[in-house]
N, C-alpha and C positions, 0 to 999 in steps of 0.2 A: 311608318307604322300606322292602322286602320287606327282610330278612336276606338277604345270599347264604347258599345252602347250601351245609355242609362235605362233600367227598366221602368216602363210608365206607369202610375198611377194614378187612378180618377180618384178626386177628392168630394166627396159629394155632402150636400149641407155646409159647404165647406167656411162660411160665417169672412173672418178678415185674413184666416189662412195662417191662423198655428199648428193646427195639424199640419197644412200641405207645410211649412217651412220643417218640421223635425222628418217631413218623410225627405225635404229635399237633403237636408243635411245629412240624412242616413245613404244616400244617392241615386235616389228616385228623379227620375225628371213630371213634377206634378202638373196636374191640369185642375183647376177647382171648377166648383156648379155650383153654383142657386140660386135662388129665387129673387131673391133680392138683390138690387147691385151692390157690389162692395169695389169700390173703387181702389181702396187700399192692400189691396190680395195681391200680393207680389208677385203672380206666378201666372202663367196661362188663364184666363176665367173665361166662365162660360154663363147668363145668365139664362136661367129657365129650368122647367121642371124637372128634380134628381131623378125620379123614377124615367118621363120621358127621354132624356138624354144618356141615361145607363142601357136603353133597349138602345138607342141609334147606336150610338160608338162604345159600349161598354166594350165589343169585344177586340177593339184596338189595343188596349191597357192589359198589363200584369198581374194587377192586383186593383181592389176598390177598396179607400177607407168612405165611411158614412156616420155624420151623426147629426141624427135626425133630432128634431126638437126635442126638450130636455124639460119644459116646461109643468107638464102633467107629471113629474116623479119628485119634482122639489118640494121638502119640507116649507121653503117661502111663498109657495102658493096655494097649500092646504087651506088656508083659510079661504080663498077667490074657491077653489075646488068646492069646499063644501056649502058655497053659497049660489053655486049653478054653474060657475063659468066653468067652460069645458076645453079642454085644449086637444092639441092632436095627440094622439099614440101612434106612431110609425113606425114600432120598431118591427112589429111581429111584420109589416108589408114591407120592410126594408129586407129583412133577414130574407124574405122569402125571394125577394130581387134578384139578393147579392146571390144565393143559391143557385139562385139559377140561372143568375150571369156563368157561369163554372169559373168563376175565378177566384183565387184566394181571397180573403174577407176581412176586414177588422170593423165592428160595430162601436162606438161610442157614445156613452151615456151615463149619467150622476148615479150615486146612492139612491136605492131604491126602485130604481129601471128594474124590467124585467130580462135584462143578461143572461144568456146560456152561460153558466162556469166563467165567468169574465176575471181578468186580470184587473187588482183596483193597482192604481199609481197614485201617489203624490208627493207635494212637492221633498218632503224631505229625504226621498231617494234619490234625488239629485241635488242636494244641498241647500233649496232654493229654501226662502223663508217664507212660503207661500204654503197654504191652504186650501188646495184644491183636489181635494180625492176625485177619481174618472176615473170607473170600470170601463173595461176593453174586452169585447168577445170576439174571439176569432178563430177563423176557420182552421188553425194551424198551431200547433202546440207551441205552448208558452214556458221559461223556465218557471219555476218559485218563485215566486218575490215576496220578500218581508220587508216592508214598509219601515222604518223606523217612526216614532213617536213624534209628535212634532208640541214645543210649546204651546198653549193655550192661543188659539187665533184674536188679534186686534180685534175691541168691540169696533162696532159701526159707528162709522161720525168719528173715532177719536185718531189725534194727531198721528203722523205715523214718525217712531222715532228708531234708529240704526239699531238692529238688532230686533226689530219686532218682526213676531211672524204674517203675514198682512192676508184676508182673505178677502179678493177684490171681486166684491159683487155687488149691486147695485149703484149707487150712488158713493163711492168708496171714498178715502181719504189716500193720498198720496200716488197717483195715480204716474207719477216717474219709478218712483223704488219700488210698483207693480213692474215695469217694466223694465227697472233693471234687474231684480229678481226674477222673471216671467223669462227673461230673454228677449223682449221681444221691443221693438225701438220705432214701430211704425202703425201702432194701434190708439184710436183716442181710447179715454177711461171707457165710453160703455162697452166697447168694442172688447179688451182688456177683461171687462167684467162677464165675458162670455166665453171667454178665449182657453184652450188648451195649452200648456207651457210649450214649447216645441221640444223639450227634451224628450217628453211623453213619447212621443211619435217617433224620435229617431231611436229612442230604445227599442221602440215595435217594428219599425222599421228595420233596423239591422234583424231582428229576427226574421223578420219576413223575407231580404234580401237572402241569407242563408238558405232559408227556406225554397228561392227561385232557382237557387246555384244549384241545390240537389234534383230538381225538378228536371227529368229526361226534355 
């Protein structure tokens, strides 16, 4: 009997590869990109530019996740914001990419990004005791999701003790039980501190996989 084939995904901005891990588990076969080396990206990688490398082989792939710098929409850098420094905004030149690659879509990006109607995630949809809300816009309808509440997140700096909810960003305190919580067993702390849980991903993943099977 033939193997079925896995359908591909380009991972772009793809950082140490939490998104491409929840799209792998959801059973994507992923290819990551970007800019910078990430050595530790488990999966195919590609270094070099997202927008260049989506015109060459974009149209090998099924589907594109993207998440472009996240920088300019965080609360933690309002202050740098209103003192000059200026960061990129790429979502509106992403979106316009992914468009017109014709492929299905998932955009990713924090609280206060400018998201078409985006699905927010976090951690305590999946159980995790993590802190990390990620809206998701995508080309392709999303079910409802109610988020449930999550305990007040660990200040910064303090010990992390079993049963705390941890939000790992910056410079974080327990940087294992991120990643036993996270899922994820092969990121350092900053890496960690920038990282999408993989659950995220295979839950949009499976929608999207759905989404391929009804596709003439």
């Amino acid at each position: 009997m033939a193997a079925v084939k896995k359908p591909r995904l380009l991972d772009l901005f793809c950082g140490a590869g939490g998104a491409g891990m929840g799209y792998h588990r959801a059973g994507f076969e992923v290819v990551g990109v970007d800019i910078a080396p990430q050595p530790r990206y488990p999966f195919e990688f590609i270094q070099g530019d997202a927008f260049e490398v989506l015109e060459k082989i974009g149209a090998e792939f099924d589907a594109i996740h993207a998440s472009p710098p996240c920088q300019g929409y965080l609360a933690a850098t309002r202050q740098w914001r209103k003192a000059g420094r200026v960061y990129p905004d790429l979502i509106s030149e992403t979106r316009d990419a992914l468009v017109g690659s014709g492929k299905p879509y998932i955009i990713e990006n924090v609280r206060g990004s400018p998201l078409l109607n985006p699905t927010e995630l976090n951690g305590g949809l999946f159980d995790m005791l993590v802190h990390r809300p990620r809206l998701f816009e995508t080309s392709f309808d999303m079910p409802l999701v109610l988020v449930p509440q999550l305990a007040r997140p660990v200040e910064m700096g303090r010990p992390v003790r079993p049963g705390d909810v941890i939000q790992p960003v910056g410079h974080f305190s327990g940087v294992e039980y991120a990643r036993e919580q996270m899922g994820i067993d092969w990121m350092t702390g900053p890496e960690l501190s920038q990282a999408i849980p993989p659950a995220y991903t295979e839950f949009i993943g499976r929608q999207l996989i759905a989404v391929l099977e009804r596709t003439p």
